[in-house]
C-alpha positions in Angstrom: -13.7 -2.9 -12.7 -17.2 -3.4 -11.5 -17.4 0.4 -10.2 -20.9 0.7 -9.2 -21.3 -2.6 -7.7 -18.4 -1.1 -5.1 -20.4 2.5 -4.4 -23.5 0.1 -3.9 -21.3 -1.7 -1.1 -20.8 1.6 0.2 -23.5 3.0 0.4 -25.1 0.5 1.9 -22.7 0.9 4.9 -23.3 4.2 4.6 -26.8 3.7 5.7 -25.8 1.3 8.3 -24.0 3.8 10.4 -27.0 6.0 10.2 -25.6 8.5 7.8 -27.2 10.5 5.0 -23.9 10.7 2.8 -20.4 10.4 2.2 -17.8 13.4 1.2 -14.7 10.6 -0.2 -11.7 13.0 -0.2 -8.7 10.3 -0.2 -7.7 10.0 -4.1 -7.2 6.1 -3.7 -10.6 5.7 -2.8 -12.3 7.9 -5.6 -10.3 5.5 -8.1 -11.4 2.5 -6.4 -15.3 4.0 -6.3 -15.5 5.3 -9.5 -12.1 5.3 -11.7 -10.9 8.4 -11.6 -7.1 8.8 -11.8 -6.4 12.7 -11.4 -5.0 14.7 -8.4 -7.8 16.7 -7.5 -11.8 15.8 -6.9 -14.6 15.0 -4.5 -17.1 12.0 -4.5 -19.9 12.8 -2.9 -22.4 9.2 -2.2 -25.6 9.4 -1.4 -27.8 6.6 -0.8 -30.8 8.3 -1.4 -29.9 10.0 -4.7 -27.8 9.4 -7.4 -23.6 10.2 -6.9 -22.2 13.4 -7.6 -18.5 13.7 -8.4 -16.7 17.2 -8.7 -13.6 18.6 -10.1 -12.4 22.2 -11.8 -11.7 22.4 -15.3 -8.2 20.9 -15.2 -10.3 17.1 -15.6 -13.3 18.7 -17.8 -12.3 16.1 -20.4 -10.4 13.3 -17.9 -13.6 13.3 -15.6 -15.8 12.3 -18.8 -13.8 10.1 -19.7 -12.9 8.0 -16.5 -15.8 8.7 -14.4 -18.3 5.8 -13.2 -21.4 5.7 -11.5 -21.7 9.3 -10.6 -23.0 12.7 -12.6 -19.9 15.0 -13.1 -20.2 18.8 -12.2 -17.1 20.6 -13.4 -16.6 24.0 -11.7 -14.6 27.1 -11.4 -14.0 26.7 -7.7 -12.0 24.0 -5.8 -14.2 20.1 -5.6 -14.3 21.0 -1.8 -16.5 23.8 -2.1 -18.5 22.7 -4.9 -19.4 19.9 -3.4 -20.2 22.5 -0.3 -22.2 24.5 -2.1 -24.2 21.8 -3.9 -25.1 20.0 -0.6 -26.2 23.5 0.8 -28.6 24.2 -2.3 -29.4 20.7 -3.3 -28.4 18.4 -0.8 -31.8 18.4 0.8 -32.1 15.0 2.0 -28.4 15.2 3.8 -28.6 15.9 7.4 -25.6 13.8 8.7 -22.9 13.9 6.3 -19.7 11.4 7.0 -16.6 12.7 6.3 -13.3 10.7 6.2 -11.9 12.5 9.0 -8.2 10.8 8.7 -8.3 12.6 4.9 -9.3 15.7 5.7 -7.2 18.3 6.9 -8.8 20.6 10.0 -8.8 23.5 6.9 -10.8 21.5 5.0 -13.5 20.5 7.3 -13.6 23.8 8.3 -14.2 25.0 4.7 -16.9 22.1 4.0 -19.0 23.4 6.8 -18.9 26.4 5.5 -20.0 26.0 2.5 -22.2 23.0 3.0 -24.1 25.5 5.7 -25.5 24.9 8.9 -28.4 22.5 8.1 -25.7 20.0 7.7 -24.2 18.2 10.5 -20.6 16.7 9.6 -19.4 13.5 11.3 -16.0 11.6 11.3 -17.6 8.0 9.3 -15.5 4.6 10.0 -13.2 3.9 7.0 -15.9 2.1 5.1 -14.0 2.9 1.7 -10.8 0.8 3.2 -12.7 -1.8 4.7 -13.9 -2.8 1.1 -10.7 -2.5 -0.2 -9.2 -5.0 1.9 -10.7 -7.7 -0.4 -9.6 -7.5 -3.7 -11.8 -8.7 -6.7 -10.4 -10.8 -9.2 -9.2 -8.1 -11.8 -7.7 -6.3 -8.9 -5.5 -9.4 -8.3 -4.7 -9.9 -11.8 -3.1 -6.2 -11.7 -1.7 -6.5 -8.5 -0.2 -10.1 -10.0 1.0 -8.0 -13.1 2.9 -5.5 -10.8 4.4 -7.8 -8.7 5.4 -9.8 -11.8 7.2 -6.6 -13.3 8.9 -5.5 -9.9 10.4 -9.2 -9.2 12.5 -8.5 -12.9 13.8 -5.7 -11.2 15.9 -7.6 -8.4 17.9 -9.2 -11.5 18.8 -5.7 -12.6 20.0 -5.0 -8.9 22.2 -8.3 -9.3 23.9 -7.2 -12.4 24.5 -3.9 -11.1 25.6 -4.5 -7.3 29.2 -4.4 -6.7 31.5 -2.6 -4.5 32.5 1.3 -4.8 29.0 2.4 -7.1 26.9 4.6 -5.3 23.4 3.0 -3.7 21.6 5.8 -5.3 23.5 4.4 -8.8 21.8 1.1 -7.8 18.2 2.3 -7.4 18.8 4.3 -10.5 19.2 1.5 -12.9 16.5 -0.3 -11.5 13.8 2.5 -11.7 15.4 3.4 -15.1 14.7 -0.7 -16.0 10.9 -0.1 -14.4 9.9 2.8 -17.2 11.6 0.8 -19.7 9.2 -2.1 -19.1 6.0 -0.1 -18.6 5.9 0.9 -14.9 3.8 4.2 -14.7 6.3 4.5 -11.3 7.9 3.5 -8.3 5.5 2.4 -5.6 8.1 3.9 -2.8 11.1 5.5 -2.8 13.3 2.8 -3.6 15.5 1.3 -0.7 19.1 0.4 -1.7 21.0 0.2 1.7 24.5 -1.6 2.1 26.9 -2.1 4.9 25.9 -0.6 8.5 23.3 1.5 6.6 21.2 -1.9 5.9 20.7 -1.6 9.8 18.0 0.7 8.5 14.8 -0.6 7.8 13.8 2.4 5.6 16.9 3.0 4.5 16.5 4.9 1.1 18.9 4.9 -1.5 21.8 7.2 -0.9 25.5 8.5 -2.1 27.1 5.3 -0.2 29.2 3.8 -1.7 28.4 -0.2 -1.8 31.1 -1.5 0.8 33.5 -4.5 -0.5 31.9 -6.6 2.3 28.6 -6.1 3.6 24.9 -7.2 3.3 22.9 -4.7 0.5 19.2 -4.7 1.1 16.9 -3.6 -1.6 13.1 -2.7 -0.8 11.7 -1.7 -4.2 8.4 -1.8 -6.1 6.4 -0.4 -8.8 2.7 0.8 -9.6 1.3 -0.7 -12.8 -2.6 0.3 -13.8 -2.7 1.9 -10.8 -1.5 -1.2 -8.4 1.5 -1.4 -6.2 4.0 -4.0 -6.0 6.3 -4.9 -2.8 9.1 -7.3 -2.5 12.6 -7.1 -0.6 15.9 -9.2 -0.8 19.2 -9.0 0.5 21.9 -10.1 -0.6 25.4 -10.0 0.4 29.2 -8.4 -0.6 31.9 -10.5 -0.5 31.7 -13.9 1.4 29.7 -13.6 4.5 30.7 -14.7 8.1 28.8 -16.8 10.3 27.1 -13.8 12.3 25.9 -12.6 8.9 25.0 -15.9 7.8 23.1 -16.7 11.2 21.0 -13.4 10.6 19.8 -14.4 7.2 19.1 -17.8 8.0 16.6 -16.8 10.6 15.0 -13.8 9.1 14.5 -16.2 6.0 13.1 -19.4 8.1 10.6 -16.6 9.8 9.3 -15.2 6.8 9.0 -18.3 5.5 6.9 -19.5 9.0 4.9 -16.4 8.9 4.1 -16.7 5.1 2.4 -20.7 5.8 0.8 -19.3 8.7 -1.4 -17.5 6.0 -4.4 -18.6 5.1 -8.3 -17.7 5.5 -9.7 -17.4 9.2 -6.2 -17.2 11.0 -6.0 -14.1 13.2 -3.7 -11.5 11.5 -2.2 -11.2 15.1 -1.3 -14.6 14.8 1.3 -14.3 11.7 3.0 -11.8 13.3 3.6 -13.7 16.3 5.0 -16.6 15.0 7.9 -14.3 13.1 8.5 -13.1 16.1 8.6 -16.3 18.2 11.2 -17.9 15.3 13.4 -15.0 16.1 13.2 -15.1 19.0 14.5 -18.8 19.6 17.5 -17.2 17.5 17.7 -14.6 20.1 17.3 -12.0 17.5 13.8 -11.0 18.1 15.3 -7.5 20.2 16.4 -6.3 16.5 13.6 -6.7 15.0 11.3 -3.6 15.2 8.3 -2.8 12.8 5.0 -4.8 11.9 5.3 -8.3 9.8 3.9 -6.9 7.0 0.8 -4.8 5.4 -2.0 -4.7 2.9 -1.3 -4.2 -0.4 -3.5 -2.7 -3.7 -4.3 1.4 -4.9 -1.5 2.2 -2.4 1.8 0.8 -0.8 0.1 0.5 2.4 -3.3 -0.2 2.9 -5.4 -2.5 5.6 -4.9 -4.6 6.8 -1.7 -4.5 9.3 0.2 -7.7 9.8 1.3 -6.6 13.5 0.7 -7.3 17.3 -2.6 -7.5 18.7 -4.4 -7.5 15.1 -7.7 -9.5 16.1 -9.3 -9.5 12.5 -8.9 -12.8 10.6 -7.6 -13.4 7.2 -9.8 -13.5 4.3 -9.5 -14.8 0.8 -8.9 -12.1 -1.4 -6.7 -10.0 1.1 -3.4 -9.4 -0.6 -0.8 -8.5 2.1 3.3 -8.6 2.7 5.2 -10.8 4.6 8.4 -8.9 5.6 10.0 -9.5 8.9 13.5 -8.1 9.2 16.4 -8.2 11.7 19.0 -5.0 11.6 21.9 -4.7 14.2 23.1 -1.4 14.2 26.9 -0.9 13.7 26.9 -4.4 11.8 23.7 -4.3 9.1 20.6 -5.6 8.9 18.5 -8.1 6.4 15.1 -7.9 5.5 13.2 -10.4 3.0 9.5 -9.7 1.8 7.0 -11.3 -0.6 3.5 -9.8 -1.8 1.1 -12.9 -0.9 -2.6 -13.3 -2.1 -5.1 -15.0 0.5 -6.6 -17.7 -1.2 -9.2 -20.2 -0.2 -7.0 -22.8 1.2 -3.7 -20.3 2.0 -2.2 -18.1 0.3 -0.6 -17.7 -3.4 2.9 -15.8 -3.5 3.3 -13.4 -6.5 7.2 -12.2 -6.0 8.2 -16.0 -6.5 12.2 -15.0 -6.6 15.1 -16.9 -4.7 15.6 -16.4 -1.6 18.5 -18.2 -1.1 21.5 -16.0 0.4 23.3 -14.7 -2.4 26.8 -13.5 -2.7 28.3 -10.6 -4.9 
């Protein structure tokens, strides 16, 4: 990963919107700036000077060892207020310090302008470190690739162990189970195993159910692979399905499958959305369908950009974003069906590249 070529991006923008500095709090963004994978630390960019990352003696070694781009000052205190109390003795070129404001808890800010003093003055900055993120560099899709290529395996573990009377939690189980077998350093969600009435629910995680002897199962499931996320849902269905159940899937599939060609650089983000929801709609089903198309994808599960209403921002090769419209009826079940797509320079490239033809258990 080409670390200091992204905190160059940055901090460029940083001196775009007028600021002396940046405090980067979020984890995800201190692994995408400068590599480091721990649970605790503060990157502090300044355009001006060289970057400064902190953390306590928990990383003295880890910090070393991953860090990129940025001198690493290991203290006894928390990274907040080191990094406080280094701007306040040697920050002397940072008068307006960005902070990531949707990161940082009211506590926290509080505590940073403590520490920092009052020669500072502390303002929310735009999400510069997401915007960035939204395009993913080649090694990032390569990873991302890898992850989505170990989560699609896991939908054939699901097939084998679907059947009516085990417990949805049994389900997710074996699949996870199947994901640290293979290499997965985790799940990228809790996994989603919901069957019968319960697939009504779009986020409905695994539970005690008991797999009905008729019913669609959806399964929402991913995992995280050198730090990447993968995404991908199928449903399939118990016993032989009616024609309500097979009407359902048959349009859900036909508008992820329209939303998915939609994709492809320069088409407005709004735009993909709209046309799942148009191809329900002309199946009348558009009233049970009720979250966003689908979202970014990369360091986390969900990142920019959103695939929902009103989304102005055109696509752009190297985005890497789901396609997942869903319809649930409550009292009767619900089917969702997702791929991970990459935005490529003349559409897109889908990496969870498994059937989605409606299967029966």
């Amino acid at each position: 990963m080409d670390y200091q070529a992204r905190q160059e991006k940055v901090r460029s923008a940083i001196g775009d919107h007028h600021l002396d500095g940046l405090v980067v709090t979020h984890l995800p963004n201190i692994r995408y700036l400068c590599g480091f994978a721990g649970s605790a630390g503060v990157l502090l960019l300044l355009p001006q000077a060289n970057n400064v990352f902190f953390a306590d003696g928990r990383y003295r070694e880890q910090a070393r060892a991953e860090v990129v781009g940025a001198a690493v000052v290991i203290g006894r205190k928390s990274p907040l207020v080191a990094a406080g109390e280094w701007l306040a003795i040697r920050g002397r070129t940072v008068k307006v310090l960005g902070i990531e404001a949707e990161h940082l808890t009211v506590g926290e800010g509080k505590l940073l302008r403590k520490t920092a003093g009052p020669g500072i003055r502390m303002r929310p900055a735009p999400p510069l470190v997401e915007q960035a993120r939204m395009l993913k560099d080649p090694q990032e899709i390569a990873n991302l690739r890898a992850a989505a290529r170990l989560g699609t395996s896991l939908f054939e573990v699901a097939l084998k162990t679907i059947r009516p009377g085990i417990k949805e939690v049994e389900v997710a189980a074996e699949m996870e189970y199947a994901a640290r077998q293979a290499g997965a350093e985790g799940m990228s969600f809790a996994t989603i195993v919901a069957s019968g009435k319960r697939s009504a629910l779009p986020h409905g995680r695994a539970s005690s159910a008991r797999i009905p002897a008729r019913g669609f199962v959806v399964c929402d499931f991913g995992v995280i692979l050198a730090g990447y996320c993968s995404d991908m849902t199928r449903t399939v269905h118990v016993g032989t399905p009616g024609a309500k159940a097979r009407h359902i899937y048959s349009a859900v599939r036909a508008a992820q499958q329209g939303a998915a060609e939609a994709v492809r650089p320069g088409v407005r983000i709004g735009k993909v959305h709209a046309i799942a929801r148009k191809l329900l709609s002309q199946q009348k089903l558009v009233q049970y369908f009720q979250h966003s198309t689908g979202h970014g994808v990369g360091l986390e599960i969900h990142e920019a950009p959103r695939i929902a209403a009103g989304q102005k921002e055109p696509l752009r090769a190297g985005m890497v974003i789901t396609i997942e419209p869903g319809v649930y009826v409550p009292g009767f079940g619900g089917v969702r069906i997702e791929d991970t797509v990459a935005v490529t320079e003349r559409g897109c490239q889908t990496f969870t590249s498994t059937t989605k033809e409606l299967i029966e258990i």
